[in-house]
C-alpha positions as CSV (number, residue, x, y, z in Angstrom):
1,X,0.0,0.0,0.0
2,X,1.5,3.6,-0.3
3,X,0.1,7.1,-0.6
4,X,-0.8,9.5,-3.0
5,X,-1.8,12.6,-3.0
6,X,-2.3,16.1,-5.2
7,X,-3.1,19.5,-5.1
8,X,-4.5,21.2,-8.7
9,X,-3.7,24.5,-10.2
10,X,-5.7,27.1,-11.8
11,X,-5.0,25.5,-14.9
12,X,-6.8,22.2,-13.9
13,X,-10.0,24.2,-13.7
14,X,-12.5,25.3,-11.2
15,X,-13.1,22.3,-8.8
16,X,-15.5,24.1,-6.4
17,X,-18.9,22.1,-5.7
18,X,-21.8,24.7,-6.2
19,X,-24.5,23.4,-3.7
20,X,-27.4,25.6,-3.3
21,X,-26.1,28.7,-5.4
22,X,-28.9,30.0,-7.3
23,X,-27.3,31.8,-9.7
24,X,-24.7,29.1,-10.4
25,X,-26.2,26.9,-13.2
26,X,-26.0,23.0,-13.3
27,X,-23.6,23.4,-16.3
28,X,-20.9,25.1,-13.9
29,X,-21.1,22.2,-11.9
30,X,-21.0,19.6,-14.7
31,X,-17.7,22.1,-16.3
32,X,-16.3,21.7,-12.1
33,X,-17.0,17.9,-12.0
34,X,-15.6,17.6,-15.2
35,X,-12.2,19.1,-14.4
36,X,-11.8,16.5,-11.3
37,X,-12.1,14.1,-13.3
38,X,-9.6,15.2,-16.0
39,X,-7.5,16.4,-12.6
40,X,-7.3,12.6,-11.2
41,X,-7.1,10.7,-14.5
42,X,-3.8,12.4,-14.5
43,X,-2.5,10.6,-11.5
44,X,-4.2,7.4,-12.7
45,X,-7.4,8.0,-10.5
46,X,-11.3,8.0,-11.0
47,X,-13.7,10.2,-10.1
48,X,-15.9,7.8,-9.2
49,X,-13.8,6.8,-5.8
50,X,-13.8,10.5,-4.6
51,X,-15.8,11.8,-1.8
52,X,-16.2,15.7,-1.1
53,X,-16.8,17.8,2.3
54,X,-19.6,19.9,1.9
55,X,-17.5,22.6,4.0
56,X,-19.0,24.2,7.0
57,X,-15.6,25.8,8.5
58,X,-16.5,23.4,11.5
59,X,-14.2,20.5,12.8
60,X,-16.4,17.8,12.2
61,X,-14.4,14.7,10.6
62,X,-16.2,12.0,8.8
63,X,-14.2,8.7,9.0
64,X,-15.3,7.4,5.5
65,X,-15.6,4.2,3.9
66,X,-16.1,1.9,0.8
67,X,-20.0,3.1,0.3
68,X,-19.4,7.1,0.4
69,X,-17.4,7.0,-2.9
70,X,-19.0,9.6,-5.0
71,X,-20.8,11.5,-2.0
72,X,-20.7,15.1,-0.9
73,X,-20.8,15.0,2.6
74,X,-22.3,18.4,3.2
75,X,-21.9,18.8,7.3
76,X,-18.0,18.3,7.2
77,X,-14.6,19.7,6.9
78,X,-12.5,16.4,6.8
79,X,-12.2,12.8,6.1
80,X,-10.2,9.6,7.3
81,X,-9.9,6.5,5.9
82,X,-7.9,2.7,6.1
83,X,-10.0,1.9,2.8
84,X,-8.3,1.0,-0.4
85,X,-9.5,3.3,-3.2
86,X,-11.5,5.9,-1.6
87,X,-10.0,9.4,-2.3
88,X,-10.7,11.9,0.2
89,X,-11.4,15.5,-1.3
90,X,-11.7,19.1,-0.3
91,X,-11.5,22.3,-2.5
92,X,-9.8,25.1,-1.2
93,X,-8.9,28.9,-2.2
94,X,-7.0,30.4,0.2
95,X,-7.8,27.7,3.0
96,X,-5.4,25.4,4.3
97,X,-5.8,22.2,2.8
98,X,-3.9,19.9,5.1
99,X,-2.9,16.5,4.3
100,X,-2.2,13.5,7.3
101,X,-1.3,9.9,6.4
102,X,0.9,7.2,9.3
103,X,4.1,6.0,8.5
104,X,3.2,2.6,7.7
105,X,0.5,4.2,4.9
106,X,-2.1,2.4,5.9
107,X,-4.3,5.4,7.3
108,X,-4.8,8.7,5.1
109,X,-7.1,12.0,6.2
110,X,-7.5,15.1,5.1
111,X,-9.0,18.6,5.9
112,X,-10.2,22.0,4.9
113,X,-8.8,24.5,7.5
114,X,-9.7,28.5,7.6
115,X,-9.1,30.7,10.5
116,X,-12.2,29.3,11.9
117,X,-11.1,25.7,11.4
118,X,-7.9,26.3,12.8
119,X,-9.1,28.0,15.9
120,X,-11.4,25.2,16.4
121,X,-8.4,23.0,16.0
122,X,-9.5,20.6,13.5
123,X,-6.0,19.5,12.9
124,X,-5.5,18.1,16.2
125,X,-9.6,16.2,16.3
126,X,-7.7,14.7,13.2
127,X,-5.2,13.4,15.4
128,X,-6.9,12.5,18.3
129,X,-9.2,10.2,15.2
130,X,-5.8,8.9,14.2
131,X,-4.7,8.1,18.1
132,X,-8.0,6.8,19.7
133,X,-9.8,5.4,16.4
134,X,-6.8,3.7,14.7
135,X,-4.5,2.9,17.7
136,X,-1.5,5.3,15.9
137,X,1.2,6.5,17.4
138,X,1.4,10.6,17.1
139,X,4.9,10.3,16.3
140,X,4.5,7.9,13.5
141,X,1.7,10.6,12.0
142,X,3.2,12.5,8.8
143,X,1.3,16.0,8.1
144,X,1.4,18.4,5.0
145,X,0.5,21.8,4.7
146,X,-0.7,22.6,1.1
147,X,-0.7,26.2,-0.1
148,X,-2.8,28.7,1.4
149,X,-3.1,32.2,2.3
150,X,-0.1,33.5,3.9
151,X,0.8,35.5,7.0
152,X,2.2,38.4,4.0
153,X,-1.5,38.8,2.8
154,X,-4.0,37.7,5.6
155,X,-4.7,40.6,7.0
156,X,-7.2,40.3,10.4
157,X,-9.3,42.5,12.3
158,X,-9.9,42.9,15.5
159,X,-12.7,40.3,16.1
160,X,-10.5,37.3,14.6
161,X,-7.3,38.3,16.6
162,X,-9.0,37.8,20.0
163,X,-9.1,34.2,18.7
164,X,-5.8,33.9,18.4
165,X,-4.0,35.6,22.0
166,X,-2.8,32.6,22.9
167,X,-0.6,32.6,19.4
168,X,1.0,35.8,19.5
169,X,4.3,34.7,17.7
170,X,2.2,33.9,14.5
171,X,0.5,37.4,14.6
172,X,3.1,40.5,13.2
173,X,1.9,43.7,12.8
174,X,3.1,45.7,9.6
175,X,1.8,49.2,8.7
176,X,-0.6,49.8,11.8
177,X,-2.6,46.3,10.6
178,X,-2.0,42.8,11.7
179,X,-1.4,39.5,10.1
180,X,-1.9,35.9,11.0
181,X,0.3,32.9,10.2
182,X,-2.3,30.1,10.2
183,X,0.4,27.6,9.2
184,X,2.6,28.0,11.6
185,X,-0.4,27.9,14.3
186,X,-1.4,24.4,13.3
187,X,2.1,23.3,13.8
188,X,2.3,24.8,17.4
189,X,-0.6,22.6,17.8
190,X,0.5,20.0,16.4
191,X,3.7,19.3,18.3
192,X,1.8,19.8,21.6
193,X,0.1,16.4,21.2
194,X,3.5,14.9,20.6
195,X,3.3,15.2,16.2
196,X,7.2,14.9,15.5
197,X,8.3,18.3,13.9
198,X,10.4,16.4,11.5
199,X,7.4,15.0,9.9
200,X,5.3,18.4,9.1
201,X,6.0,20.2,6.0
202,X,4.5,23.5,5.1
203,X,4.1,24.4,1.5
204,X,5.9,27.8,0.8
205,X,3.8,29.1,-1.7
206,X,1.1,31.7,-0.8
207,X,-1.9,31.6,-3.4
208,X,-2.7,35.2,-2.7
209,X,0.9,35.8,-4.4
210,X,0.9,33.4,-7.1
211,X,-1.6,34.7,-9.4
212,X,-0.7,32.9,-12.5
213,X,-1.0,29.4,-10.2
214,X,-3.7,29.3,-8.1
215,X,-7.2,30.7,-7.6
216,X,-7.7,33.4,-4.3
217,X,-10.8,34.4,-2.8
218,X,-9.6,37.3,-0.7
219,X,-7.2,38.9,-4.2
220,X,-9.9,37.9,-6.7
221,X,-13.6,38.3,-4.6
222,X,-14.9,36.9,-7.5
223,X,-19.2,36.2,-7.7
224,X,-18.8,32.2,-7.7
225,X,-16.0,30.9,-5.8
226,X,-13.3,29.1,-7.8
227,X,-11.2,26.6,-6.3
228,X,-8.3,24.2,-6.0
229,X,-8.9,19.9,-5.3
230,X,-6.8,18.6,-2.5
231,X,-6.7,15.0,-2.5
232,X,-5.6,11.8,-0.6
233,X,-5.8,8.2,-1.3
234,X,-4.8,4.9,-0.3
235,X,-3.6,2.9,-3.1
């Protein structure tokens, strides 16, 4: 067994799931489904295995198995699995997408983290699934960071710093405003339930500054949300 895992790119398409949108048509979401599907082909994958958080910017984690292939699961953030085959999905556009899977590669999950999500510390209800569901070791867990808004462009107000006191080294202030480093708060939470730092990576790129690469909600506000596919499998 081994892991695999992706993240797309702007030019994979728009992957966003319009659910409830009523001036997105049902041809935007056939162009979106579409585009996963060309998007995992690439790595030898089918749509057909995927299943997809609804996104609620909760902490809710849905351990999933054989029968959810081809769900949304509309009252989540995340996914686990030990099942072959079933690729766990979330879409993303400035949100963390963060990817966890055990040494032995016999465990994958995966979650959709905004400032919300991380101050409701989804990362570590991930691990705590991992410890107490699957009987791992939080050493043996490996974490990823996909890219995601950066501390050089998320700019907070007031009402979101209060969140965040207890995480004043991630918080800088430039210019008379103040910016948030949600990466480097999920590793600060990470390593105080014993997660090896050796084994979390953080992706360097910031999609607010890489235009040509990936789609941002906060530099692009566009009508319709467009958005990146994270993705992790066991294969």
């Amino acid at each position: 067994m081994k892991i695999i895992k992706g993240f797309s790119t702007k030019a994979d398409g728009n992957m966003k799931i319009y659910s409830g949108v009523v001036h997105t048509s049902d041809n935007e979401n056939q162009k979106n489904k579409e585009n996963r599907r060309k998007f995992l082909e690439k790595a030898g994958l089918k749509d057909d295995n995927l299943i997809l958080a609804g996104l609620v910017h909760g902490n809710r984690i849905v351990i999933a198995k054989d029968s959810d292939k081809g769900k949304v699961i509309s009252d989540c953030d995340g996914f686990v699995t030990d099942t072959l085959g079933v690729i766990l999905g979330v879409t993303a556009a400035d949100c963390l997408p963060i990817f966890f899977w055990n040494k032995q590669e016999t465990l994958a999950g995966i979650v959709h983290a905004g400032w919300r999500g991380v101050q409701k510390e989804i990362a570590l209800e991930m691990i705590n699934i991992f410890v107490n569901k699957f009987g791992c070791s939080a050493k043996d867990i490996n974490v990823k960071i996909g890219p995601h808004i950066k501390d050089c462009h998320f700019e907070i107000q007031a009402d979101v710093v209060k969140n965040f006191l207890g995480y004043q080294t991630s918080i800088k202030e430039v210019g008379g405003g103040k910016y948030l480093n949600l990466g480097n708060i999920i590793k600060e939470q990470l390593v105080s339930v014993g997660v090896e730092v050796k084994n979390i990576q953080d992706a360097l790129e910031c999609t607010f500054c890489e235009n040509d690469k990936y789609f941002s909600y906060r530099r692009d506000k566009p009508k319709d949300i467009e958005a990146m596919l994270a993705y992790i499998t066991i294969v």
